[in-house]
C-alpha positions as CSV (number, residue, x, y, z in Angstrom):
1,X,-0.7,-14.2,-3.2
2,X,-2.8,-11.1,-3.7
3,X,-4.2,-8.0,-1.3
4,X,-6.2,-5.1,-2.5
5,X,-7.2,-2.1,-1.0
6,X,-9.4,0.5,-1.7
7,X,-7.5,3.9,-2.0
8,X,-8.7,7.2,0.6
9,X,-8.6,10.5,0.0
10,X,-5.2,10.3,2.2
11,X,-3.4,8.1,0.4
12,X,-4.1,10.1,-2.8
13,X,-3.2,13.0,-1.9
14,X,-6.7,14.3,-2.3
15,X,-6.7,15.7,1.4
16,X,-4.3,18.3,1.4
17,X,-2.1,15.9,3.9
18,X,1.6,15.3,3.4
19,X,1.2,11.3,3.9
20,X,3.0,8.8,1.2
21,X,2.0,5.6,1.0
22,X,-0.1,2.8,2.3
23,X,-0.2,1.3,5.9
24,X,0.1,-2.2,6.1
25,X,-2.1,-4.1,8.8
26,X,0.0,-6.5,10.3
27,X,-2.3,-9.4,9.0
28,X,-0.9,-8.5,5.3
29,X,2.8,-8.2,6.1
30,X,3.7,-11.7,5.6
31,X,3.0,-10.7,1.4
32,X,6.4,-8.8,2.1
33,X,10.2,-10.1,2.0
34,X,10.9,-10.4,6.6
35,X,12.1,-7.1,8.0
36,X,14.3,-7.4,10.7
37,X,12.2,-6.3,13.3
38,X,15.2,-6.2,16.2
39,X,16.5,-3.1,13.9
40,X,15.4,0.0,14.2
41,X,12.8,1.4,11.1
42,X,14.2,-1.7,8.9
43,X,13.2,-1.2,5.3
44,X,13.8,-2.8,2.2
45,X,13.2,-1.7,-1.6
46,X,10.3,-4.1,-3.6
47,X,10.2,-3.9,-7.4
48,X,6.8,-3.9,-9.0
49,X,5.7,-4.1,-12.0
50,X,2.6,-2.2,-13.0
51,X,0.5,-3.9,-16.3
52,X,2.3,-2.0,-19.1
53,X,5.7,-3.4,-17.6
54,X,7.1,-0.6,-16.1
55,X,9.0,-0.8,-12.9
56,X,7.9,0.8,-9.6
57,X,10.4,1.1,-6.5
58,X,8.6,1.3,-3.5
59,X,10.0,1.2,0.4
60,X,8.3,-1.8,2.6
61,X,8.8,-0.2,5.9
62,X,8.2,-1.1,9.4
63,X,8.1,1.9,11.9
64,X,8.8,0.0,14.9
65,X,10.5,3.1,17.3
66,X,8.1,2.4,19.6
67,X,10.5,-0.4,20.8
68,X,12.8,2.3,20.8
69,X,11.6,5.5,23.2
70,X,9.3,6.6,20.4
71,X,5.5,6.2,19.5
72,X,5.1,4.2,16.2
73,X,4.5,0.9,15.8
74,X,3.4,0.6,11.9
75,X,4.2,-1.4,8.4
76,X,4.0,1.1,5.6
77,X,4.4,0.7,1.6
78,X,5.8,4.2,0.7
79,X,7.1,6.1,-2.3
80,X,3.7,5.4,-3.8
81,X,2.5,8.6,-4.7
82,X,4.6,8.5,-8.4
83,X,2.2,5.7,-9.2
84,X,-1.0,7.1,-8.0
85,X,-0.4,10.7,-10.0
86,X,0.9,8.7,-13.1
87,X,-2.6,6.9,-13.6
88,X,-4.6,9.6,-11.5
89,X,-5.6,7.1,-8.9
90,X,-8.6,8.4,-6.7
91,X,-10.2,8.0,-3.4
92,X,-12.8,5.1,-4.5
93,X,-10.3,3.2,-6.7
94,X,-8.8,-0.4,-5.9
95,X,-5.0,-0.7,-5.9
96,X,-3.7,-4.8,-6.1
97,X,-0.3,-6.0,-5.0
98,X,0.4,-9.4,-6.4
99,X,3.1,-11.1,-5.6
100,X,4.3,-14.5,-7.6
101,X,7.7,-16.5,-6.4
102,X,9.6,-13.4,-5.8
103,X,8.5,-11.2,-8.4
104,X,6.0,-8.4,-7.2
105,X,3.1,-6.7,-9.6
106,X,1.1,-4.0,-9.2
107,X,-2.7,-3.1,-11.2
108,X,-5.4,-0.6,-10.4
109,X,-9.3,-0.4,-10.9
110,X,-10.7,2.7,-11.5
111,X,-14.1,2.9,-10.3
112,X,-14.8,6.2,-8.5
113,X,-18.0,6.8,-9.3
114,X,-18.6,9.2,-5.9
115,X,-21.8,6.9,-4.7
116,X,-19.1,3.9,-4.8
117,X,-16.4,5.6,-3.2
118,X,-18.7,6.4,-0.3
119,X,-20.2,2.8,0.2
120,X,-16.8,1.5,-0.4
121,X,-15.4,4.3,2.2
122,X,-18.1,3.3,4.6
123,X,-17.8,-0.2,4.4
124,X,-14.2,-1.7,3.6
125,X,-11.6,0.2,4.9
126,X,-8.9,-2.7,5.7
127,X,-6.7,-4.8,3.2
128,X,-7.4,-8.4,2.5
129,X,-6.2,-10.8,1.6
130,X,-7.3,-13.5,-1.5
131,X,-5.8,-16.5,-1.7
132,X,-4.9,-17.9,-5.3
């Protein structure tokens, strides 16, 4: 299984904002190892492994307090922003999670050419999801 998104000036860190990592729409989170969602904020550690082999740790998180008194109700990938200043990721370029048995991989295009980031910004903003 694969899903790609197309990175924003927020998850770069191009804004200014103190944001790590990616939200997850709930339509992508069955990619991820099950949380236990009766748990409050359950997380779990993911290896990935980028294209020159080197090992990634992010946290697969799901914000769930809202079930809890509080207001979020949210998957998230986070500790991302290692990744994205290592290979100087920008808004307009493509990050793609892979995911094969239960080994997880991670690659990058990096096409942001500012008229592209725009039409990309404009027109995809979601995750999806390709079948292999």
């Amino acid at each position: 299984m694969e899903i790609s998104k197309i990175l924003f000036r927020n998850d770069t860190g191009q804004s200014g904002g103190h944001q790590d990592g990616f939200h997850m729409p709930k339509t992508v989170v069955n990619f991820f190892p099950d949380l236990d969602i009766y748990k409050k904020n359950p997380r779990m550690e993911i290896i990935f492994k980028d294209t020159s082999f080197n090992e990634w740790v992010f946290n697969f998180i799901y914000y769930n307090n809202k079930k809890f008194g509080g207001t979020r109700d949210e998957y998230r990938l986070t500790r991302t922003a290692r990744y994205i200043k290592t290979y100087s990721l920008q808004a307009g370029d493509t990050v793609t999670l892979s995911r094969k048995d239960n080994k997880y991989f991670i690659s990058h295009d990096q096409t942001h050419d500012e008229k592209i980031t725009v039409k990309k910004i404009v027109l995809s903003h979601k995750w999806k999801v390709i079948k292999i």
